[in-house]
N, C-alpha and C positions, 0 to 999 in steps of 0.2 A: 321322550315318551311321557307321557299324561303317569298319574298316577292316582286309586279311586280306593278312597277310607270308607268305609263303611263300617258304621253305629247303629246301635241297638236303640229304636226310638226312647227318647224320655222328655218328662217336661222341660229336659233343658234346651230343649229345640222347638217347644211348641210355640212361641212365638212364629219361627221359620215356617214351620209346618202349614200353619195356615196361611202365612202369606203365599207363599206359592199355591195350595189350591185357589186361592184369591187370583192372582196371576190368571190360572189357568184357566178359570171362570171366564175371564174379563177379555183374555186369548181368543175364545172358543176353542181350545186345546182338546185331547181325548186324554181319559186318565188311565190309558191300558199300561197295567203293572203297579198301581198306585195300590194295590191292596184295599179299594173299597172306599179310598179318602174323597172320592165324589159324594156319598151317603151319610158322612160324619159330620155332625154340627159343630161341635165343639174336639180340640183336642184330647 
């Protein structure tokens, strides 16, 4: 069985953070559950 960590965002992911909306841009992916991270410029 898998196992899922879940953190409290901070900048020590924000590198991460936008690569994946990056990703998901590039995808054409949907960001339903991302909390709004399609709207956000910057980290």
């Amino acid at each position: 069985m898998c196992k899922i960590l879940l953190v409290r965002p901070s900048k020590q992911y924000a590198e991460q953070v936008m690569s994946y909306k990056e990703e998901m841009f590039q995808g054409g992916d949907s960001f339903d559950g991302c909390a709004g991270l399609e709207d956000v410029h910057s980290f």
